[in-house]
MMTF fields as JSON, N, C-alpha, C and O atoms, coordinates in Angstrom:
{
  "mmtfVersion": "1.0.0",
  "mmtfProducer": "UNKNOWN",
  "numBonds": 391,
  "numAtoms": 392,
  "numGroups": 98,
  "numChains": 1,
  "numModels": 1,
  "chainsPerModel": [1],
  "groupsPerChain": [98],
  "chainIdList": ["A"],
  "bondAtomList": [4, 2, 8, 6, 12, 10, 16, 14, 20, 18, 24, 22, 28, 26, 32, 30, 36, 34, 40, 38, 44, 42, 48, 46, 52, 50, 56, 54, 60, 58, 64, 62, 68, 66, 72, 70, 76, 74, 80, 78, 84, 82, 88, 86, 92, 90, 96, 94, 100, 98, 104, 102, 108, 106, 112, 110, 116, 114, 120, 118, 124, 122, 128, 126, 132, 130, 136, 134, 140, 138, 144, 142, 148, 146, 152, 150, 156, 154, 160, 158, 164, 162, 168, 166, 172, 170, 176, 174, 180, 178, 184, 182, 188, 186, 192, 190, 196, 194, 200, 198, 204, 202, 208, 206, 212, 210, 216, 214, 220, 218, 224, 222, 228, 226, 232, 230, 236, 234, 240, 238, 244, 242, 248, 246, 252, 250, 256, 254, 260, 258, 264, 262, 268, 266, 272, 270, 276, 274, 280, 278, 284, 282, 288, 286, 292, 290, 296, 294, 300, 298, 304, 302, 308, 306, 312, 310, 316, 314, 320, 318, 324, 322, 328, 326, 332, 330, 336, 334, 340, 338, 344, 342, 348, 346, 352, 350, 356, 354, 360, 358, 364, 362, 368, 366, 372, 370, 376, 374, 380, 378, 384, 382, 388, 386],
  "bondOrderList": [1, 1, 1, 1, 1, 1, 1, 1, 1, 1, 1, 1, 1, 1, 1, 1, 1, 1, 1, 1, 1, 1, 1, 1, 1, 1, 1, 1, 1, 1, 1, 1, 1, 1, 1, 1, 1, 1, 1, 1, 1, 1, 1, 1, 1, 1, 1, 1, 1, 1, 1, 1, 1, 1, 1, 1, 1, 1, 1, 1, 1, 1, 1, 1, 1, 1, 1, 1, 1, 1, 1, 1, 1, 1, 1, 1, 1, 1, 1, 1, 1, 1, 1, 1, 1, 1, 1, 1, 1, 1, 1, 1, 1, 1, 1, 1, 1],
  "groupList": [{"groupName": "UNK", "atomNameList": ["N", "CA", "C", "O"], "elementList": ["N", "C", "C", "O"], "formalChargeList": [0, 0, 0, 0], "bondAtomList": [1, 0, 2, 1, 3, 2], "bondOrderList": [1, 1, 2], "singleLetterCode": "X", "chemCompType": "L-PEPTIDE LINKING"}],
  "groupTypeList": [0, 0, 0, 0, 0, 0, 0, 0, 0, 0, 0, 0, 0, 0, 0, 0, 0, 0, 0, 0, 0, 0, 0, 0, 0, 0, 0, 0, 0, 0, 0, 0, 0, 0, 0, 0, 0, 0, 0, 0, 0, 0, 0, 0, 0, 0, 0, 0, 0, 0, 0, 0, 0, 0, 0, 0, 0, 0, 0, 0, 0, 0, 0, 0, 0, 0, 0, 0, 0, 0, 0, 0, 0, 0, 0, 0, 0, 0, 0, 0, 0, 0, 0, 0, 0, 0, 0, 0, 0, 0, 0, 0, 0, 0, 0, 0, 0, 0],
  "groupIdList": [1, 2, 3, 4, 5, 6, 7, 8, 9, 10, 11, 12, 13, 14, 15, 16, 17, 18, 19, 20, 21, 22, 23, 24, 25, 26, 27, 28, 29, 30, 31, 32, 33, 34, 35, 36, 37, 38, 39, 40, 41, 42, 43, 44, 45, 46, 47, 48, 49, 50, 51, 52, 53, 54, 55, 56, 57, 58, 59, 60, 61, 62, 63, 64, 65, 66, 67, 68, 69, 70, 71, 72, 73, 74, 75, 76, 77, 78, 79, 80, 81, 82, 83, 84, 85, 86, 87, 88, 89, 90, 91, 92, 93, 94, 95, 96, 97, 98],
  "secStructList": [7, 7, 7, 7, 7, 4, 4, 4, 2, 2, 2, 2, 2, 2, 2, 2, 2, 2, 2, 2, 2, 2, 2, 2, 2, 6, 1, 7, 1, 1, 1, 2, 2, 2, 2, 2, 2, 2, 2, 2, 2, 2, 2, 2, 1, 7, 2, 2, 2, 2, 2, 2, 2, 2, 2, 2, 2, 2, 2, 2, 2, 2, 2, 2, 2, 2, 2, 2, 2, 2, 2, 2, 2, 2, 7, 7, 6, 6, 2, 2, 2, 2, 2, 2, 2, 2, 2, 2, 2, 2, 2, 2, 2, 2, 2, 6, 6, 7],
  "xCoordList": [24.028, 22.783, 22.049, 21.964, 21.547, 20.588, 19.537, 19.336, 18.868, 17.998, 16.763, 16.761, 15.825, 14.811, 13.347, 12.517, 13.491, 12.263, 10.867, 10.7, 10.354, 8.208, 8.518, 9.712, 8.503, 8.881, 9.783, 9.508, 10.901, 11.536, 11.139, 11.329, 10.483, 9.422, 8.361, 8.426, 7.411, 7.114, 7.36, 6.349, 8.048, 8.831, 9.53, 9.914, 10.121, 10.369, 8.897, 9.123, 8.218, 6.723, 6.559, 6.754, 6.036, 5.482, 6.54, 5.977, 7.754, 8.532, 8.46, 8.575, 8.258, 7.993, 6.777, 6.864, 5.73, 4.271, 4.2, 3.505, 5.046, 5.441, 5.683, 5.267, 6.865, 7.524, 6.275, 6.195, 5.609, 4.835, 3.558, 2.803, 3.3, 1.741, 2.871, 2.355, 4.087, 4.19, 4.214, 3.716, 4.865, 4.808, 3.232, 3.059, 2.151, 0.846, 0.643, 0.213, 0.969, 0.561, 0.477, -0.312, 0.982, 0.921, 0.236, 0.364, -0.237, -1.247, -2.818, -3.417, -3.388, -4.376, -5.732, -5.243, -6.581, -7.433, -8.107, -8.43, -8.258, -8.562, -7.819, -8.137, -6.653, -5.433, -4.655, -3.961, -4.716, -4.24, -5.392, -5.026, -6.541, -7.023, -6.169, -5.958, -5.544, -4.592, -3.98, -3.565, -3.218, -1.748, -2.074, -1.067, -2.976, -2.996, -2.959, -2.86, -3.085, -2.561, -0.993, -0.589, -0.399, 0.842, 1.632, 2.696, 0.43, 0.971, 0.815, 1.717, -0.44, -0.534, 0.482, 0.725, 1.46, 2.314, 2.984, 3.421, 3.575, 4.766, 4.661, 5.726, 3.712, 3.656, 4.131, 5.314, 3.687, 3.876, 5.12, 5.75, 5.762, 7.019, 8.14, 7.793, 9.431, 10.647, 10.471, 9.559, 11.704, 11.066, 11.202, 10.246, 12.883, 12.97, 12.134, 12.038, 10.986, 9.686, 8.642, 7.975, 8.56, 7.452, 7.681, 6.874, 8.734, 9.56, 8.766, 8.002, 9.109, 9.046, 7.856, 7.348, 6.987, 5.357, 4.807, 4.104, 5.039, 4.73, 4.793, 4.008, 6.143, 6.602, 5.578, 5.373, 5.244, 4.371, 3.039, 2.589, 2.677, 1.405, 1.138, 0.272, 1.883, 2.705, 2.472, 1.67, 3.357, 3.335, 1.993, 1.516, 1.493, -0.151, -1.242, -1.928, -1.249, -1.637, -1.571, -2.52, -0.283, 0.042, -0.35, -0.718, -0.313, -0.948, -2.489, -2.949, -3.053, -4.189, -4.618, -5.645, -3.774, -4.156, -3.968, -4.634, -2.784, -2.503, -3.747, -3.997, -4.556, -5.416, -6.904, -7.487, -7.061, -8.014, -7.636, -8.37, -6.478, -6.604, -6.963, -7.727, -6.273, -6.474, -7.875, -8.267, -9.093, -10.111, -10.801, -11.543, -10.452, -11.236, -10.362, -11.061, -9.471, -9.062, -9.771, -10.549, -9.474, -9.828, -11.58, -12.222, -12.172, -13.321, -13.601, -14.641, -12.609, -12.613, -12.675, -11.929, -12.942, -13.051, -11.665, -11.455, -10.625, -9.565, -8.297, -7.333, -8.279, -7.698, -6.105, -5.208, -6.056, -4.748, -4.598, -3.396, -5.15, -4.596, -3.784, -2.616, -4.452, -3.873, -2.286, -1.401, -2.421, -0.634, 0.129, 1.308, -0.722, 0.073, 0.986, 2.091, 0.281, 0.084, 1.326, 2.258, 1.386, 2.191, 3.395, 4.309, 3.554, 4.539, 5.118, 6.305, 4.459, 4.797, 5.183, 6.299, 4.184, 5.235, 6.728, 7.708, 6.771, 8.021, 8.682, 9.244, 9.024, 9.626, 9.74, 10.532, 8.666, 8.899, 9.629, 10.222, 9.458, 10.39, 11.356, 11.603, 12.543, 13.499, 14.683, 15.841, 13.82, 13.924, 14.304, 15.452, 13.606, 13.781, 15.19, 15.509, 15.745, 16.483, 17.913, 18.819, 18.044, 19.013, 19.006, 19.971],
  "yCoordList": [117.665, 117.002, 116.604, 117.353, 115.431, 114.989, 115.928, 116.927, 115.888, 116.516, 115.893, 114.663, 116.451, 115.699, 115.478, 116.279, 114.019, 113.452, 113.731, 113.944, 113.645, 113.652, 112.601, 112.901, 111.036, 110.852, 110.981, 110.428, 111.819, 112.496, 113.492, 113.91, 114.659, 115.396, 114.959, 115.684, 114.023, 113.545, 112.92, 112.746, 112.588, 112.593, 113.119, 112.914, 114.407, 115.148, 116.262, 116.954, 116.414, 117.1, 116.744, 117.5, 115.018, 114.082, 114.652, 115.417, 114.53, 114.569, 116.65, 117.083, 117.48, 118.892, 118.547, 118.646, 118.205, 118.271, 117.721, 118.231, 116.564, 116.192, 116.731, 116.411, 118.12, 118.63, 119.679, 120.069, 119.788, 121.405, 120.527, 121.276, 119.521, 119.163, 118.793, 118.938, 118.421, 118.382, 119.549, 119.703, 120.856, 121.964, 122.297, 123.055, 121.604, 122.519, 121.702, 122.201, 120.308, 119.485, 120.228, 119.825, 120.837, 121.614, 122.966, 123.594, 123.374, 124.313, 124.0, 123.12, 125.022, 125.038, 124.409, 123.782, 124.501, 124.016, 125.194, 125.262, 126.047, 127.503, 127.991, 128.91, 127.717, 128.781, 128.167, 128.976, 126.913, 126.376, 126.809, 126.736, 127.184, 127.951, 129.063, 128.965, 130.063, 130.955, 130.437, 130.795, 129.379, 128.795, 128.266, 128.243, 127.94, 127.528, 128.21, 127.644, 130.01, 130.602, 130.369, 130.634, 129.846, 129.712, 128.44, 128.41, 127.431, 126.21, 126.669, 126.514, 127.542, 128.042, 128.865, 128.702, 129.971, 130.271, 129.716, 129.762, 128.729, 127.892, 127.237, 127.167, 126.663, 125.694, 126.874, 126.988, 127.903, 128.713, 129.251, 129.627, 129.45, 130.482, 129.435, 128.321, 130.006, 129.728, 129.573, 129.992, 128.834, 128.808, 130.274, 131.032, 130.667, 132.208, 133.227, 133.903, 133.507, 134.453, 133.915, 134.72, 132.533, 131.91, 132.566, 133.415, 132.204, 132.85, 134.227, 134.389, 134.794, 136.386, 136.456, 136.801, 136.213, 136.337, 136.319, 137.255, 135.115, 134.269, 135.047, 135.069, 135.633, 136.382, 138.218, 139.036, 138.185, 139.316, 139.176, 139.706, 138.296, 137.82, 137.607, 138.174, 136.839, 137.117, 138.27, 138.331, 139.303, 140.801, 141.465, 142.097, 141.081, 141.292, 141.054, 141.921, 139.599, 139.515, 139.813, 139.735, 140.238, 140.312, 142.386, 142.772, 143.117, 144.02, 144.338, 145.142, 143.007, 143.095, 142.582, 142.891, 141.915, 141.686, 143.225, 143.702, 143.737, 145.24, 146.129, 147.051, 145.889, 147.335, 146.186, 146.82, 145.055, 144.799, 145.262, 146.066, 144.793, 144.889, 146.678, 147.061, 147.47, 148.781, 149.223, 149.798, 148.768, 148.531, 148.509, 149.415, 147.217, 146.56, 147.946, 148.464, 148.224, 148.709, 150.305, 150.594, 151.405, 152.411, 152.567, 153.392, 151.377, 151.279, 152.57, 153.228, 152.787, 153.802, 153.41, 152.43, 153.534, 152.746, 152.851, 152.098, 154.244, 154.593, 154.0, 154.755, 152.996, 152.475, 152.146, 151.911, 152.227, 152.605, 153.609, 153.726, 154.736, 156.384, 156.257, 156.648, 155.608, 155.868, 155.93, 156.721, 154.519, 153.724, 154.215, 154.428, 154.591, 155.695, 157.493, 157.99, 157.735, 159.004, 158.673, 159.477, 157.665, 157.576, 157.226, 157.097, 157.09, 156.53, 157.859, 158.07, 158.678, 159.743, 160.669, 161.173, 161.126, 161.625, 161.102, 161.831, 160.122, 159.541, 160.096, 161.073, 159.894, 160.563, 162.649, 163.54, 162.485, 164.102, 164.687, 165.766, 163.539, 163.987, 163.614, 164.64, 162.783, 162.313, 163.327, 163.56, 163.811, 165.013, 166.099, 166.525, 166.569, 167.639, 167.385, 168.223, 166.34, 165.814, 166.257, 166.82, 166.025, 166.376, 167.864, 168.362],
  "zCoordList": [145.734, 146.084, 144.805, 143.832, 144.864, 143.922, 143.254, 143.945, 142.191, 141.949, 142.516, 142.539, 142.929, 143.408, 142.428, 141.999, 142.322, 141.198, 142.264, 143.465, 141.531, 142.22, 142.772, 142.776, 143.534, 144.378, 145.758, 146.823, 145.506, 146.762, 146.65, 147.792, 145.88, 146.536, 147.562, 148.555, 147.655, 147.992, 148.978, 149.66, 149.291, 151.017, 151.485, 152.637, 150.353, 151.425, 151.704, 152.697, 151.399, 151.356, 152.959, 153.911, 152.969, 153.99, 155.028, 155.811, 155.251, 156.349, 156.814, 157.961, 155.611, 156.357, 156.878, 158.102, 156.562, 156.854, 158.332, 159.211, 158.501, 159.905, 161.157, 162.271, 160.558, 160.964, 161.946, 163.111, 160.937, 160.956, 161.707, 162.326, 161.744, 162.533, 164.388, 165.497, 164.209, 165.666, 166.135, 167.25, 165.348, 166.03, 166.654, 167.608, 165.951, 166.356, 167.54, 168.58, 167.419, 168.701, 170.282, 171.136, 170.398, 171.688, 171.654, 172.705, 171.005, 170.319, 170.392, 169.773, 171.384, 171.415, 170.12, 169.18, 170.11, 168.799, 168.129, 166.943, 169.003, 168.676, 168.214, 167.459, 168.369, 168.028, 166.675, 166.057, 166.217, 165.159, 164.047, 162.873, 164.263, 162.994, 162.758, 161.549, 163.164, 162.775, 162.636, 161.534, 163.05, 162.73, 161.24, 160.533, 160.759, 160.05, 158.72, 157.631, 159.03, 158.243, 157.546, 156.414, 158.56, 158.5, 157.422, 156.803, 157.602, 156.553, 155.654, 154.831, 155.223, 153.506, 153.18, 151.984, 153.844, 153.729, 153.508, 152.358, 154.537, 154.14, 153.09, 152.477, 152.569, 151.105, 150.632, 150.952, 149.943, 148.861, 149.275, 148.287, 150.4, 150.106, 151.087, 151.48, 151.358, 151.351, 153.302, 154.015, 153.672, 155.06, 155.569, 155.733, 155.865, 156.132, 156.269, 157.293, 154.437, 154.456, 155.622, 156.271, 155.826, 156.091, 157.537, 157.919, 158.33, 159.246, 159.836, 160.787, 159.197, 159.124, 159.079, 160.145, 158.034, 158.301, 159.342, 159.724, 160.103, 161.092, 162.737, 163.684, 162.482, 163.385, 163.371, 164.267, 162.105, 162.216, 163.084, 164.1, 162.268, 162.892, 164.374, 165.04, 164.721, 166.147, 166.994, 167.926, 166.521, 166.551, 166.754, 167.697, 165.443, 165.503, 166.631, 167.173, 166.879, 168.091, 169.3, 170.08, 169.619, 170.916, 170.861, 171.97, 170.175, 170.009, 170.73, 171.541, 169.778, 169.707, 171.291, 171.895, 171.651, 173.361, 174.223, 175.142, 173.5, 174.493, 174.206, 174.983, 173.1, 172.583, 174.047, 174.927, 173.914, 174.522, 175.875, 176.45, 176.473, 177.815, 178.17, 179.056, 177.324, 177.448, 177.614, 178.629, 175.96, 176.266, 177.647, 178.028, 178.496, 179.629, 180.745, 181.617, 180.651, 181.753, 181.684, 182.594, 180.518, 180.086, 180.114, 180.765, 179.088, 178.607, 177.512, 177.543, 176.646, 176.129, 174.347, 174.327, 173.5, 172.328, 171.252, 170.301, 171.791, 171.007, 172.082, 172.21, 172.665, 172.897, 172.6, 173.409, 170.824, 169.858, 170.003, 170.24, 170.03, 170.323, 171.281, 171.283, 172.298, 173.765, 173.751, 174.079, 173.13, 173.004, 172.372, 172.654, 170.945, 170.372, 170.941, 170.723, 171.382, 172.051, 173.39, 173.375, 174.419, 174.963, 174.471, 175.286, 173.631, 172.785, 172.405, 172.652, 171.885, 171.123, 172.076, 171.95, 173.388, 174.813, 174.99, 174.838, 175.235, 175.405, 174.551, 175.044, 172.932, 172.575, 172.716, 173.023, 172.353, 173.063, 174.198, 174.218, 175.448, 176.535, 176.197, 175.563, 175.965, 175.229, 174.645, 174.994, 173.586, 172.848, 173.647, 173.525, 174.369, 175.347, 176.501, 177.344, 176.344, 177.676, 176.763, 177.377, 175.528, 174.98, 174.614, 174.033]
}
């Protein structure tokens, strides 16, 4: 492959940037402010990391929906204990089965 001069940087820049505004197109407007964590990532790192970040964050959120709904359902403020703690039964019974 060619080496790429500041002009085919440059389109190829334009054609990721493309890439990455159709993905948001179906993305809420609220929700592309976080996404938008994600372009500053991607400029600075490799796609793969960008990947992986992305997928945390991800992770993150959907957490953060389990600690609310717990919240609304519990009304209890340790909400993460909770999850934690069942989590940690489970293994305990587990343990005991063997």
């Amino acid at each position: 492959m060619a080496e790429k001069t500041p002009r085919r940087m440059k389109r190829f820049n334009r054609e990721k940037n493309k890439k990455i505004v159709e993905k948001l197109k179906g993305i809420p407007e609220k929700k592309q402010k976080d996404f938008s964590k994600k372009l500053k990532i991607q400029k600075e790192t490799p796609d793969s990391i960008a990947e992986t970040i992305f997928e945390q964050l991800k992770q993150k959120e959907e957490r953060q929906k389990l600690i609310e709904k717990e919240n609304k359902k519990s009304k209890s403020k340790n909400a993460e204990s909770i999850i934690q703690k069942s989590s940690f039964d489970k293994r305990q019974s587990f343990g005991k089965k063997q």
